[in-house]
Biopython code that builds the backbone (N, CA, C, O; Angstrom):
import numpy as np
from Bio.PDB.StructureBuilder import StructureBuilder

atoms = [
    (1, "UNK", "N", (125.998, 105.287, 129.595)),
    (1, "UNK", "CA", (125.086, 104.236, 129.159)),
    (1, "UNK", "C", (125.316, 102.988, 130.004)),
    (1, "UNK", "O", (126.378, 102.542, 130.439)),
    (2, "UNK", "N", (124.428, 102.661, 130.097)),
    (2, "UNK", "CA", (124.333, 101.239, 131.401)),
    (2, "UNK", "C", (124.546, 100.400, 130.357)),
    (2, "UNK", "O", (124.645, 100.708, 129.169)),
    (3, "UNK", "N", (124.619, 99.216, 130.906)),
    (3, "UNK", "CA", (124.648, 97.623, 130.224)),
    (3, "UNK", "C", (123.193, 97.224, 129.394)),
    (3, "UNK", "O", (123.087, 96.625, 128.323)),
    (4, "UNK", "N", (122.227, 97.716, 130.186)),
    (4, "UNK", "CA", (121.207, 97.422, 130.075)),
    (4, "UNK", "C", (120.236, 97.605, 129.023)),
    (4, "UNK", "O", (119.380, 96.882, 128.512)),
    (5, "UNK", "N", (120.880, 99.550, 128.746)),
    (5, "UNK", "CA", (120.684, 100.288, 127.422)),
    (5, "UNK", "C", (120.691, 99.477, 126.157)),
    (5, "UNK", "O", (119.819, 99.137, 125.358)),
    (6, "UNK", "N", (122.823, 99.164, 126.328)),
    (6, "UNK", "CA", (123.259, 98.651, 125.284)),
    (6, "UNK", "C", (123.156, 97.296, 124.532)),
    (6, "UNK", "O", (123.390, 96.947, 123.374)),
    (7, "UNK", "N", (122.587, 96.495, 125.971)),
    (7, "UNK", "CA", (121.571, 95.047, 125.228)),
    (7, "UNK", "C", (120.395, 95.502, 124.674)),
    (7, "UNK", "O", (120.215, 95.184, 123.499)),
    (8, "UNK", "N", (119.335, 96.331, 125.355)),
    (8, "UNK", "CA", (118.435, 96.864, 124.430)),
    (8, "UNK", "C", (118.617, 97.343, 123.243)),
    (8, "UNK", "O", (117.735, 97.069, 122.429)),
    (9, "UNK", "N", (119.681, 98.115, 122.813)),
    (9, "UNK", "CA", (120.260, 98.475, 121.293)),
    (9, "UNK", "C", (120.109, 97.736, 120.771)),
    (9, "UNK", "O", (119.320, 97.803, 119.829)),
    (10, "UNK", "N", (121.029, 96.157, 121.192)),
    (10, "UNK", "CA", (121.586, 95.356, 119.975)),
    (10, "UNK", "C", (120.300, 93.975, 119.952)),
    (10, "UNK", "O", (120.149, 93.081, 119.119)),
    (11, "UNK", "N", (119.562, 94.262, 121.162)),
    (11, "UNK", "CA", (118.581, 93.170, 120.619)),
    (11, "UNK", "C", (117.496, 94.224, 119.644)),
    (11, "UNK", "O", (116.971, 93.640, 118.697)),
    (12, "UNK", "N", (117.166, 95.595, 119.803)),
    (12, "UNK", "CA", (116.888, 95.854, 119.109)),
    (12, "UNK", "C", (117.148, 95.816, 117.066)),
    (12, "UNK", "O", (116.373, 95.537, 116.152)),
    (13, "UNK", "N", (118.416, 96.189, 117.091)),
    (13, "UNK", "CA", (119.424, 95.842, 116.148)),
    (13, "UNK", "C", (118.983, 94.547, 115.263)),
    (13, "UNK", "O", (118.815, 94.532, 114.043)),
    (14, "UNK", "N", (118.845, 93.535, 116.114)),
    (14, "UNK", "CA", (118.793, 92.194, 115.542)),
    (14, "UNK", "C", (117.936, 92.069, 115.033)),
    (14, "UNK", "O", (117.847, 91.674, 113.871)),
    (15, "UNK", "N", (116.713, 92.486, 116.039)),
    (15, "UNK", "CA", (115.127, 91.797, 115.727)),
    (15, "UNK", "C", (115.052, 93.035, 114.440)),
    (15, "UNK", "O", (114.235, 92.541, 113.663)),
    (16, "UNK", "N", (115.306, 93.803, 114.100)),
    (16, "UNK", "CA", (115.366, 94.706, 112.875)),
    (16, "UNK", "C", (115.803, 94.196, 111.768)),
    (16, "UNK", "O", (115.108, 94.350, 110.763)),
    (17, "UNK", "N", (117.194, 93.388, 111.668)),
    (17, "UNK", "CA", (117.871, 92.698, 110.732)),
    (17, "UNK", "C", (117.059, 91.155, 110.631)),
    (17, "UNK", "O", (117.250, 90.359, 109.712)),
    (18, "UNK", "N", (116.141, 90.938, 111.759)),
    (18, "UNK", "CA", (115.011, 89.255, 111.036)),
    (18, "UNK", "C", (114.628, 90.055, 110.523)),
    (18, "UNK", "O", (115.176, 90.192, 109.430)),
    (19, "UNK", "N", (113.611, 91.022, 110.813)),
    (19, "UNK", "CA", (112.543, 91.180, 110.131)),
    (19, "UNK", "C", (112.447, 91.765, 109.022)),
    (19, "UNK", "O", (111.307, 91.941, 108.593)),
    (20, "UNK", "N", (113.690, 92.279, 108.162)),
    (20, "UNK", "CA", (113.976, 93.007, 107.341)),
    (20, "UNK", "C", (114.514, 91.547, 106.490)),
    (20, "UNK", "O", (113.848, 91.123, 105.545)),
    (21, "UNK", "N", (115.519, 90.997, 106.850)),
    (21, "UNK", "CA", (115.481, 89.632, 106.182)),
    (21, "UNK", "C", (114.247, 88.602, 106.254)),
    (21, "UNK", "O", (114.236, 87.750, 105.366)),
    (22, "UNK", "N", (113.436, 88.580, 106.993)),
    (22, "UNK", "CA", (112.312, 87.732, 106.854)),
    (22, "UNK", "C", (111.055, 88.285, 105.517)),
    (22, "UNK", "O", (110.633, 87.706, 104.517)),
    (23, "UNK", "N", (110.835, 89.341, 105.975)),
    (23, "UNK", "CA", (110.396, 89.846, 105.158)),
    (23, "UNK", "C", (111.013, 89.921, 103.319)),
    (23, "UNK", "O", (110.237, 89.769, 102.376)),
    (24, "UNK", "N", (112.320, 90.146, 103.173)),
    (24, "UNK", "CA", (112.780, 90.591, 101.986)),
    (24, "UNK", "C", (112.731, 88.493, 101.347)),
    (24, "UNK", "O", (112.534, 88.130, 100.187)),
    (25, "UNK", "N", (112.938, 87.723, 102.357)),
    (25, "UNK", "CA", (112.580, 86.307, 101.747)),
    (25, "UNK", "C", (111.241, 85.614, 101.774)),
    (25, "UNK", "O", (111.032, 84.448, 101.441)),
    (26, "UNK", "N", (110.057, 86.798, 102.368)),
    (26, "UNK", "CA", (108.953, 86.124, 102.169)),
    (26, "UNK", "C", (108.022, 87.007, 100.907)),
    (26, "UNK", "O", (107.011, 86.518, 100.402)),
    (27, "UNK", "N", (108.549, 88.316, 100.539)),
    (27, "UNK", "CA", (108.549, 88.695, 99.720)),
    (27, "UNK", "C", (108.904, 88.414, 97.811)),
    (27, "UNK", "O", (108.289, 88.651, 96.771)),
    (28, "UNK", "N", (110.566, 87.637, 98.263)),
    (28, "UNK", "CA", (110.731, 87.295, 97.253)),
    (28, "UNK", "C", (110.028, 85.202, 96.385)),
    (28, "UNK", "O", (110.469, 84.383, 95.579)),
    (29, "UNK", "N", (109.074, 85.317, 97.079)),
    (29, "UNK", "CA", (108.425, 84.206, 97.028)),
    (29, "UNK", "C", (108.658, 83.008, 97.742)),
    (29, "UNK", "O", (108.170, 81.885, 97.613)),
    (30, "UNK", "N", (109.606, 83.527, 98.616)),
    (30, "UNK", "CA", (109.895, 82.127, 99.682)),
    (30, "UNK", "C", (108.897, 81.689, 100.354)),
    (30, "UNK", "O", (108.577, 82.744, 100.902)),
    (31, "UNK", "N", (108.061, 80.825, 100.779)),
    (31, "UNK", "CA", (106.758, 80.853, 101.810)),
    (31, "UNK", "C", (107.040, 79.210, 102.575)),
    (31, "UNK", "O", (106.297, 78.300, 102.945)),
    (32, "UNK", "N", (108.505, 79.439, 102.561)),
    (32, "UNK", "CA", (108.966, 78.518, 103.852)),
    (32, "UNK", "C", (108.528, 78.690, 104.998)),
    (32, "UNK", "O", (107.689, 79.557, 105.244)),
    (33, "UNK", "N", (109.040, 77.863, 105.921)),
    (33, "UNK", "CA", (108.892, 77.839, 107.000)),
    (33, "UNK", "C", (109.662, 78.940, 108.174)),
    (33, "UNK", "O", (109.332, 79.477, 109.232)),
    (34, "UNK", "N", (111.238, 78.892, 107.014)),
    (34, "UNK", "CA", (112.192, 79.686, 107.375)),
    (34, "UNK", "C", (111.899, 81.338, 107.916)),
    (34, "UNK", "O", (112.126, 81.994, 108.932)),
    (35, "UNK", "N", (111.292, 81.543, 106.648)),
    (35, "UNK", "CA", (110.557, 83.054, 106.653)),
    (35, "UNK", "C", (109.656, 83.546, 107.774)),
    (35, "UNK", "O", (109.497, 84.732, 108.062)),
    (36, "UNK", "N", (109.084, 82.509, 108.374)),
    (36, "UNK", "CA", (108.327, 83.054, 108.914)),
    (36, "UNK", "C", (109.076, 82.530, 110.733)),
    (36, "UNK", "O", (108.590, 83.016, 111.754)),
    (37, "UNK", "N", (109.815, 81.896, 110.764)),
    (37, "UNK", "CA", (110.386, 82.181, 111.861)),
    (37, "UNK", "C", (111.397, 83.199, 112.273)),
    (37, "UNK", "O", (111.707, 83.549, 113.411)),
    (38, "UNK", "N", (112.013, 83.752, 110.699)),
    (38, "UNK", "CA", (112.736, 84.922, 111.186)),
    (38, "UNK", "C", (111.719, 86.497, 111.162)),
    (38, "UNK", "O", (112.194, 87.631, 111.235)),
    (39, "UNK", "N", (110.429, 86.187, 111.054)),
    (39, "UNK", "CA", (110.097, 87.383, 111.378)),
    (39, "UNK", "C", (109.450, 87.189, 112.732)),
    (39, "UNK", "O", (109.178, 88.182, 113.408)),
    (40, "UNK", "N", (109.205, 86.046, 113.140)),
    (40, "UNK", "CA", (108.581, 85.702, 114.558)),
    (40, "UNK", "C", (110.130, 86.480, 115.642)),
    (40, "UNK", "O", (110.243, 87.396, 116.457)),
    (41, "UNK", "N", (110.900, 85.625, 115.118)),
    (41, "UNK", "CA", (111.656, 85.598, 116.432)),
    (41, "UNK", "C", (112.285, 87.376, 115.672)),
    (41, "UNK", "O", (112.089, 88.290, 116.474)),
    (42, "UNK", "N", (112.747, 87.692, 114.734)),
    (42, "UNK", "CA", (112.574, 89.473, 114.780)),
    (42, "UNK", "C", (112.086, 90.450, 115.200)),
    (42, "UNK", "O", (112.592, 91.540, 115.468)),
    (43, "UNK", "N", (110.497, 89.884, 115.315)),
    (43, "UNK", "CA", (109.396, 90.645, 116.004)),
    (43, "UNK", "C", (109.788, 90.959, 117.485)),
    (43, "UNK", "O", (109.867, 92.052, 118.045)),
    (44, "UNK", "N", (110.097, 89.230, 118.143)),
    (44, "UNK", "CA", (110.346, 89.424, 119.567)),
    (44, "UNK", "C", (111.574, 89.921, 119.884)),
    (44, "UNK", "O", (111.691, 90.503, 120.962)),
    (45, "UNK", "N", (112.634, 89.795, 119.066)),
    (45, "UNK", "CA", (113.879, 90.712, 119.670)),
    (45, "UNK", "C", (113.324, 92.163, 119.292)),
    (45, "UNK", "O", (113.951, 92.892, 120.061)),
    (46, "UNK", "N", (112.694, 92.775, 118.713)),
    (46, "UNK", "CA", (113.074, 93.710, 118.315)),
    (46, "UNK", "C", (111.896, 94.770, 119.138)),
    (46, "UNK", "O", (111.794, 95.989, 118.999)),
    (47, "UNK", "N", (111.213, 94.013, 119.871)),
    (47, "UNK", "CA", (110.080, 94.606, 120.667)),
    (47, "UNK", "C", (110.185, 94.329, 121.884)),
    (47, "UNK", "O", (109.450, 94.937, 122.661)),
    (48, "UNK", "N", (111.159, 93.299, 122.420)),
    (48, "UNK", "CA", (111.631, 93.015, 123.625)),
    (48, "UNK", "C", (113.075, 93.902, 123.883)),
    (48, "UNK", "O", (113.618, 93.975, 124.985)),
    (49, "UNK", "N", (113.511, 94.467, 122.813)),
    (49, "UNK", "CA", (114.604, 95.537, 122.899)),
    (49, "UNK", "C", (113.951, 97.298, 123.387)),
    (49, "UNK", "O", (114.104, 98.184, 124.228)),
    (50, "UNK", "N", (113.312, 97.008, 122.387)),
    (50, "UNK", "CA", (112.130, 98.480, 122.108)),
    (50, "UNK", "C", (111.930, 98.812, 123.782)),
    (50, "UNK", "O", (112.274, 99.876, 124.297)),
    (51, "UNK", "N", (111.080, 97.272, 124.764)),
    (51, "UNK", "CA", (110.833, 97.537, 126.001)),
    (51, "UNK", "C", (111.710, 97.846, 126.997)),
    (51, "UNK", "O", (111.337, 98.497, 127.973)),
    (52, "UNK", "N", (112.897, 97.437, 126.864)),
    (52, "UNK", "CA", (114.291, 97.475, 127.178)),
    (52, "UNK", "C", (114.570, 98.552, 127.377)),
    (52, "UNK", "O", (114.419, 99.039, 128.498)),
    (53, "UNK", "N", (114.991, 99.146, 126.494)),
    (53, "UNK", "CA", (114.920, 100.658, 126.181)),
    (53, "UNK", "C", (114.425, 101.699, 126.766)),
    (53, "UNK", "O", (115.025, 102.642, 127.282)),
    (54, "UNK", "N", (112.739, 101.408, 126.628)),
    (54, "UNK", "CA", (112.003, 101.960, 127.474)),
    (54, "UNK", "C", (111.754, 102.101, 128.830)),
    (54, "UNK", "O", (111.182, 103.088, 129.292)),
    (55, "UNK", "N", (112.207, 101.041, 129.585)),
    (55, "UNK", "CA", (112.144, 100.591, 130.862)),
    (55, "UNK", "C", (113.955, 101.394, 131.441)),
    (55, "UNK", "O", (114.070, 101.910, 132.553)),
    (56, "UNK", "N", (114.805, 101.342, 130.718)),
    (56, "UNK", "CA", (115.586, 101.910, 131.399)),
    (56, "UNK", "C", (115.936, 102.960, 131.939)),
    (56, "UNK", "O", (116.067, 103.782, 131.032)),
    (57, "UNK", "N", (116.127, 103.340, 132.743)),
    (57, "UNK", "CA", (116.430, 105.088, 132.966)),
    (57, "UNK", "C", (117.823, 105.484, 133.479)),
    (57, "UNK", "O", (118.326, 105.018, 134.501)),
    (58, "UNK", "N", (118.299, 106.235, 132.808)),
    (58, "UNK", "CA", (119.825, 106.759, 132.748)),
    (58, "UNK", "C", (119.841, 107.615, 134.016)),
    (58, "UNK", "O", (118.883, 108.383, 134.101)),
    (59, "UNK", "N", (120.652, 107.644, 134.939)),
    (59, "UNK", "CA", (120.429, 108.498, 136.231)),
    (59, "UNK", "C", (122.173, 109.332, 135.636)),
    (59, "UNK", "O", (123.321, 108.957, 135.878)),
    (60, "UNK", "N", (121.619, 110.668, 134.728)),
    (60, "UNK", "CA", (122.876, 111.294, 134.184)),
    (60, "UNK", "C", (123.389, 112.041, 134.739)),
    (60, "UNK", "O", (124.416, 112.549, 134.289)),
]
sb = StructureBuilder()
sb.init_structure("model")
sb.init_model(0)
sb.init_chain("A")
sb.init_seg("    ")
for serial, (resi, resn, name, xyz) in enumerate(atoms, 1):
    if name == "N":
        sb.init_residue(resn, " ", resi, " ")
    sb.init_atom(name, np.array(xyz, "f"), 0.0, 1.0, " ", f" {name:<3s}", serial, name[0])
structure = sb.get_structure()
């Protein structure tokens, strides 16, 4: 596994854990401001990981 992989993992990782916390506090009636920046910036780690991912290629 390259370096490259394993930042894609963990930004994947992250942007999974906003959006799962953004969501579970905009759900529970929060309609802060808060909420909706952790699913913004969740979205983008977690789809800028996704591309990451995708873009890499393992020469095994």
């Amino acid at each position: 596994m390259s370096v490259k992989s394993i930042f894609g993992i963990l930004l994947t990782l992250v942007g999974l854990v906003g959006l799962i916390y953004g969501g579970m506090d905009l759900t529970s009636g929060g309609v802060a401001r808060a909420s909706w920046v952790y699913l913004l910036m969740g979205g983008i780690f977690f789809f800028s990981g996704i591309s990451l991912i995708r873009s890499t290629k393992d020469a095994t």
